[in-house]
Backbone as a chain_set.jsonl record, in Angstrom:
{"seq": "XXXXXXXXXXXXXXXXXXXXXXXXXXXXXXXXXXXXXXXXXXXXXXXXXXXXXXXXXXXXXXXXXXXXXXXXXXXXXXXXXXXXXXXXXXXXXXXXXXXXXXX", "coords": {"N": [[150.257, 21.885, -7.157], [147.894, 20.119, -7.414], [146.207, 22.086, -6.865], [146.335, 23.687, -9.413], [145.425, 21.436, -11.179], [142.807, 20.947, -10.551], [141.72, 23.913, -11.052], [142.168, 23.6, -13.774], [140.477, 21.966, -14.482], [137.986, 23.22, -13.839], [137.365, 25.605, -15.044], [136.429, 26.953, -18.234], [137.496, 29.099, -19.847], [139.146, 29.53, -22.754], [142.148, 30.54, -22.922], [142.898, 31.432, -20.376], [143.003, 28.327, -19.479], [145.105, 27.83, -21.171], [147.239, 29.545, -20.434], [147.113, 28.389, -17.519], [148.27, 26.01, -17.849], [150.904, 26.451, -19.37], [151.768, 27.997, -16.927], [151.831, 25.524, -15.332], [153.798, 24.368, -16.75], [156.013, 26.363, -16.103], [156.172, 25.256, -13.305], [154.917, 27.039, -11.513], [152.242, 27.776, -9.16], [148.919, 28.464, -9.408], [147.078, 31.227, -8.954], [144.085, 31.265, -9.155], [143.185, 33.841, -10.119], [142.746, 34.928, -12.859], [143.899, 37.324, -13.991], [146.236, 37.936, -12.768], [147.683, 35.023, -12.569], [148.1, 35.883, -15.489], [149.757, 37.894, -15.25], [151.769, 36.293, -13.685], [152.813, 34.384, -15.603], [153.65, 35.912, -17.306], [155.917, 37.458, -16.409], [157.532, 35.103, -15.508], [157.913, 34.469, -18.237], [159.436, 36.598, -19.239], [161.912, 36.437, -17.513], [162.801, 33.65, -17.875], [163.739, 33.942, -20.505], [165.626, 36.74, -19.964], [167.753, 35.019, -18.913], [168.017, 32.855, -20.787], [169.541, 35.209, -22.653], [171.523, 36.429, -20.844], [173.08, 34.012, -20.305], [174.08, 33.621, -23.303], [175.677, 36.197, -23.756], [177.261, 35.461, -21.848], [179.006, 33.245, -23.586], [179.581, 34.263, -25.551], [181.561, 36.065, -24.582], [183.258, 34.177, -23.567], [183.956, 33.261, -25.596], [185.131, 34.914, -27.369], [187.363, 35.669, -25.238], [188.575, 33.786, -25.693], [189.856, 33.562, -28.381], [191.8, 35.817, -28.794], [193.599, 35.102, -26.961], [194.898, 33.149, -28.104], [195.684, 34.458, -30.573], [197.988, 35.898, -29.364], [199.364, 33.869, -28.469], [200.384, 32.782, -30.316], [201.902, 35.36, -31.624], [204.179, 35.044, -29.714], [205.159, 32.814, -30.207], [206.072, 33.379, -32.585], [207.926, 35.449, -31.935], [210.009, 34.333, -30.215], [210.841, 32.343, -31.934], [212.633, 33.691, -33.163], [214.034, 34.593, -31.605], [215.248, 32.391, -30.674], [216.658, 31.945, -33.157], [218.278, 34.044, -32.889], [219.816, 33.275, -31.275], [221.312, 31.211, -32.007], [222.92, 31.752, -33.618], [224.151, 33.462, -32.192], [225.633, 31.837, -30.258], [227.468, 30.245, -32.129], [229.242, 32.344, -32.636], [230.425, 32.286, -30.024], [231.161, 29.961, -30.249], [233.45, 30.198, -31.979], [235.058, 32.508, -30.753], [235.606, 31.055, -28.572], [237.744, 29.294, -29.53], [239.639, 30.901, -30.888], [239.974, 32.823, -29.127], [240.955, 30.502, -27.154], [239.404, 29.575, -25.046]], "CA": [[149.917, 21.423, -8.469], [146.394, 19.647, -7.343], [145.039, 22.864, -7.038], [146.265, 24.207, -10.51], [144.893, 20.319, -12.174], [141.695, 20.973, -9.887], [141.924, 24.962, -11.921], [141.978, 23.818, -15.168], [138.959, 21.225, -14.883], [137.046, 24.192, -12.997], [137.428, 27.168, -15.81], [136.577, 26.967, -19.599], [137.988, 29.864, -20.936], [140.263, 28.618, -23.395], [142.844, 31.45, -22.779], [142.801, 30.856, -19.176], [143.209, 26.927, -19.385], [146.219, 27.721, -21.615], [147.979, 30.071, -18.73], [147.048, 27.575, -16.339], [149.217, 25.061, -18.492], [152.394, 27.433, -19.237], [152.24, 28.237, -15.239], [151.748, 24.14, -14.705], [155.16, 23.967, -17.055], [156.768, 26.769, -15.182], [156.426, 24.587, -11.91], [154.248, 28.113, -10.739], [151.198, 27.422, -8.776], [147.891, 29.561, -9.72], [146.169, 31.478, -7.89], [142.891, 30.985, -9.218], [142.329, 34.726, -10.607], [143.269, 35.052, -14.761], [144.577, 38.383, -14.651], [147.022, 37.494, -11.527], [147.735, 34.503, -13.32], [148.446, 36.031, -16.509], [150.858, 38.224, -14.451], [152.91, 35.914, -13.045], [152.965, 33.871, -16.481], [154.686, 37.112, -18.184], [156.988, 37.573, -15.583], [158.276, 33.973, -15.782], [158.551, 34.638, -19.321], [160.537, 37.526, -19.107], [162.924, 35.784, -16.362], [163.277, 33.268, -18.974], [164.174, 35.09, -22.07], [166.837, 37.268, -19.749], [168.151, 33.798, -18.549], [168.556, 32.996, -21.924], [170.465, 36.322, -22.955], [172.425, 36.398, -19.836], [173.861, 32.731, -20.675], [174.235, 33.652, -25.076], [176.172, 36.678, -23.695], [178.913, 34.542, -21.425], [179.098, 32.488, -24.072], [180.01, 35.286, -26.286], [182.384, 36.439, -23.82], [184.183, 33.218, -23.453], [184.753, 32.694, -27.463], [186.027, 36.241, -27.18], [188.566, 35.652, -24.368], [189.585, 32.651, -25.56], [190.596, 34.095, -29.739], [192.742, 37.191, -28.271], [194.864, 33.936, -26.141], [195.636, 32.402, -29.324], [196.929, 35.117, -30.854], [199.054, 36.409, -28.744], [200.232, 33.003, -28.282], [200.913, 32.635, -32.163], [202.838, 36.102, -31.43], [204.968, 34.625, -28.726], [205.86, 31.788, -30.803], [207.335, 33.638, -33.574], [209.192, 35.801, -31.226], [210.667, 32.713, -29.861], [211.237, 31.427, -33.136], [213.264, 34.805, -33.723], [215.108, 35.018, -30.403], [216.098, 30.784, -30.992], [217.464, 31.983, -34.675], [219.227, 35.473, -32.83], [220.513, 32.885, -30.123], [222.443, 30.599, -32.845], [224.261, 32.892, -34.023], [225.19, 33.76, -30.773], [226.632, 30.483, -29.877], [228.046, 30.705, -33.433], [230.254, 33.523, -32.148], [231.27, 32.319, -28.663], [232.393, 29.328, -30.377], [234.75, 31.405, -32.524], [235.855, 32.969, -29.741], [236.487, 29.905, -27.993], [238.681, 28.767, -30.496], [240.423, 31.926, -31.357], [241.026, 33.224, -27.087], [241.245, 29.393, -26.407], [238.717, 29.959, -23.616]], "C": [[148.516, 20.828, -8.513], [145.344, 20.921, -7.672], [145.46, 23.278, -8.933], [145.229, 22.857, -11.714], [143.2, 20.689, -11.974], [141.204, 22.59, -10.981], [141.427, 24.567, -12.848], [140.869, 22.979, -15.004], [137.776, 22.294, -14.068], [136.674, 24.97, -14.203], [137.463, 26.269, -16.994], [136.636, 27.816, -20.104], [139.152, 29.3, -21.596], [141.706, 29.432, -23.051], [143.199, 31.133, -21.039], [143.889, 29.878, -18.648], [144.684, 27.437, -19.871], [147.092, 28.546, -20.943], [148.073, 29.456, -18.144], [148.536, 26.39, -16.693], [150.308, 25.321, -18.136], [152.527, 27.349, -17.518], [152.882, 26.839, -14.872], [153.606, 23.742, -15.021], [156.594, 24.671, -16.499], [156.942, 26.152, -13.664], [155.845, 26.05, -10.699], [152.524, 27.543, -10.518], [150.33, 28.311, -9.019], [147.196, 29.91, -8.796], [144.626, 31.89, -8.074], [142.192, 32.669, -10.252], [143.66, 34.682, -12.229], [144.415, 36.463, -14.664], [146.07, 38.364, -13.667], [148.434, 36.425, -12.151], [148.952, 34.893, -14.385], [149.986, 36.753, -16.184], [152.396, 37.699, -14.348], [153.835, 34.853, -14.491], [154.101, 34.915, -17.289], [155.993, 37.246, -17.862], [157.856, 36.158, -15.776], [158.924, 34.148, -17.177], [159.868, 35.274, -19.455], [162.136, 36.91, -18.4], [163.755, 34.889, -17.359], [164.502, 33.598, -19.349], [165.477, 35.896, -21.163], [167.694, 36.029, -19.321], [169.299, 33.371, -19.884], [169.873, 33.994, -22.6], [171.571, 36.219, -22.619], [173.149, 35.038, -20.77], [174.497, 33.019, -22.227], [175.624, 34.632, -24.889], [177.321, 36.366, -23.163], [179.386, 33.908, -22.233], [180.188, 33.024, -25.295], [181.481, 35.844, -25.611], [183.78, 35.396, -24.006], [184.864, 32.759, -24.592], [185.436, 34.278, -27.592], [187.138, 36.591, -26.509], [189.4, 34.828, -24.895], [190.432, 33.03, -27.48], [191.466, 34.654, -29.726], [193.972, 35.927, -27.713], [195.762, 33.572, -27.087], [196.605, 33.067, -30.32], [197.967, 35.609, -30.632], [199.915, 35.249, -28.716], [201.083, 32.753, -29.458], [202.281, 33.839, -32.016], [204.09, 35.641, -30.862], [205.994, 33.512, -29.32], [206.578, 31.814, -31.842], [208.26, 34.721, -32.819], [210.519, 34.955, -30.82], [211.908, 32.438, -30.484], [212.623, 32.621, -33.146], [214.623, 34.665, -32.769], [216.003, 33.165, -30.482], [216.958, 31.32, -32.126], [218.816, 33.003, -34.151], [220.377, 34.213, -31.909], [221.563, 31.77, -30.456], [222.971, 31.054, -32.92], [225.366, 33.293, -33.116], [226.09, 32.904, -30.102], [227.37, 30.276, -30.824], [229.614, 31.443, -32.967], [230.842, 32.893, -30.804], [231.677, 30.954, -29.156], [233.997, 29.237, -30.845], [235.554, 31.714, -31.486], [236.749, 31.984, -28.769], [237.974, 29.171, -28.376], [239.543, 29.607, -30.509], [241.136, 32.331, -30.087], [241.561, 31.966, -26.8], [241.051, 29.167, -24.713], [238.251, 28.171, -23.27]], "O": [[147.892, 20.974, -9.564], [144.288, 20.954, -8.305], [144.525, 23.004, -9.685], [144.567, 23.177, -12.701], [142.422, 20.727, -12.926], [140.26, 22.359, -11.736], [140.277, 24.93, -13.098], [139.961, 23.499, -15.653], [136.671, 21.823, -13.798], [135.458, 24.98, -14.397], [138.115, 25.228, -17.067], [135.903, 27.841, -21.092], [140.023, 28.665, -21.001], [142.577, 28.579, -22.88], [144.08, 30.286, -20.889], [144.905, 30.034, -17.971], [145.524, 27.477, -18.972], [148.14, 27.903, -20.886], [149.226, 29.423, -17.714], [149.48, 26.103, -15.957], [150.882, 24.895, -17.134], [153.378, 26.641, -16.979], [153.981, 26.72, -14.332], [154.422, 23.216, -14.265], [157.712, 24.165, -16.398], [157.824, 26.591, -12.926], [156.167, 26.15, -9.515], [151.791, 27.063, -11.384], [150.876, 29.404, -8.873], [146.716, 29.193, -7.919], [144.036, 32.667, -7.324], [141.13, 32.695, -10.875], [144.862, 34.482, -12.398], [145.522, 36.509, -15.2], [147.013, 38.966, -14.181], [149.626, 36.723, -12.22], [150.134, 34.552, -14.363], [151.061, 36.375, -16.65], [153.506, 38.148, -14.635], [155.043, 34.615, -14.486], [155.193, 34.574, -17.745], [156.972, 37.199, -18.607], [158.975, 36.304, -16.269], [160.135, 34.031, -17.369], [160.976, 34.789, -19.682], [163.246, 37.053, -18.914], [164.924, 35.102, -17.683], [165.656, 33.599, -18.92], [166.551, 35.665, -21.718], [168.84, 36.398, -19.577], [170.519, 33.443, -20.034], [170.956, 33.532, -22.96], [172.545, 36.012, -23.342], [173.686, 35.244, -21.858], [175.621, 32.528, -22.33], [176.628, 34.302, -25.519], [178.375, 36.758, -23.664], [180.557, 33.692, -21.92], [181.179, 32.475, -25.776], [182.448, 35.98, -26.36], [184.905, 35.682, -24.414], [185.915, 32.124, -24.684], [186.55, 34.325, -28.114], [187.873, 37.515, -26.857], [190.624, 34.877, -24.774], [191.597, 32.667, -27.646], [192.307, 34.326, -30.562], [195.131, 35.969, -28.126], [196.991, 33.61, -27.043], [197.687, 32.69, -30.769], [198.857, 35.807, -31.459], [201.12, 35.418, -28.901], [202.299, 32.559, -29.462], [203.442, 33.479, -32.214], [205.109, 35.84, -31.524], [207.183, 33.344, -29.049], [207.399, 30.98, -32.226], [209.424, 34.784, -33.214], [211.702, 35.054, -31.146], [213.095, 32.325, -30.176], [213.724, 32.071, -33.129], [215.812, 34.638, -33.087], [217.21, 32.978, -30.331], [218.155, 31.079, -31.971], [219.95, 32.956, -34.629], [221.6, 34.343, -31.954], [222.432, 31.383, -29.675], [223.946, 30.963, -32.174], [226.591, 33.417, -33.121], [227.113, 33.227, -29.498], [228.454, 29.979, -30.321], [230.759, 30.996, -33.032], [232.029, 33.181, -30.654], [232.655, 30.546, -28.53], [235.043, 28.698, -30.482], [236.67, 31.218, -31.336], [237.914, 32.022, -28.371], [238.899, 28.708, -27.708], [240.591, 29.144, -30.06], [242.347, 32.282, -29.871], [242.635, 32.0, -26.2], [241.755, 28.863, -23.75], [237.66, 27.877, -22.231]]}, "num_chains": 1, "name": "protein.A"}
């Protein structure tokens, strides 16, 4: 980082200086030539920006896994509901029976 501070008070192209910066905020050290520089500045960008993506897209993923859960679960719970209502009935009947065989 001395040399990139040492950089920017060396060079007055304004274009330059402001690479030198971006690099300084990427935590990338310069290597003194602009177009090199400018290079490695892009590339960080890029790295970035897919960084970004990458992460928007799990994110996407995970509100997508987790909607499909819920419904099914909602499903499950009026099955349930259905097979509790079929399963009265059913005790319904074997008390009948109880009564009636004298089981």
């Amino acid at each position: 980082m001395v040399a990139a501070i040492s950089a920017i008070n060396h060079y007055s192209d304004p274009e330059y200086l402001r690479i030198l910066q971006e690099l300084m905020r990427f935590g990338i050290a310069p290597s003194g030539n602009k177009q090199i520089d400018k290079g490695k500045l892009e590339q960080a960008k890029a790295e970035l920006i897919q960084k970004i993506q990458t992460r928007q897209q799990e994110e996407q993923k995970q509100e997508l896994q987790v909607q499909p859960l819920e419904g099914v679960k909602d499903t499950q719970n009026t099955e349930r509901a259905q097979l509790e209502e079929s399963r009265l009935g059913a005790m319904t009947v074997a008390e009948l029976n109880r009564l009636y065989f004298g089981i």
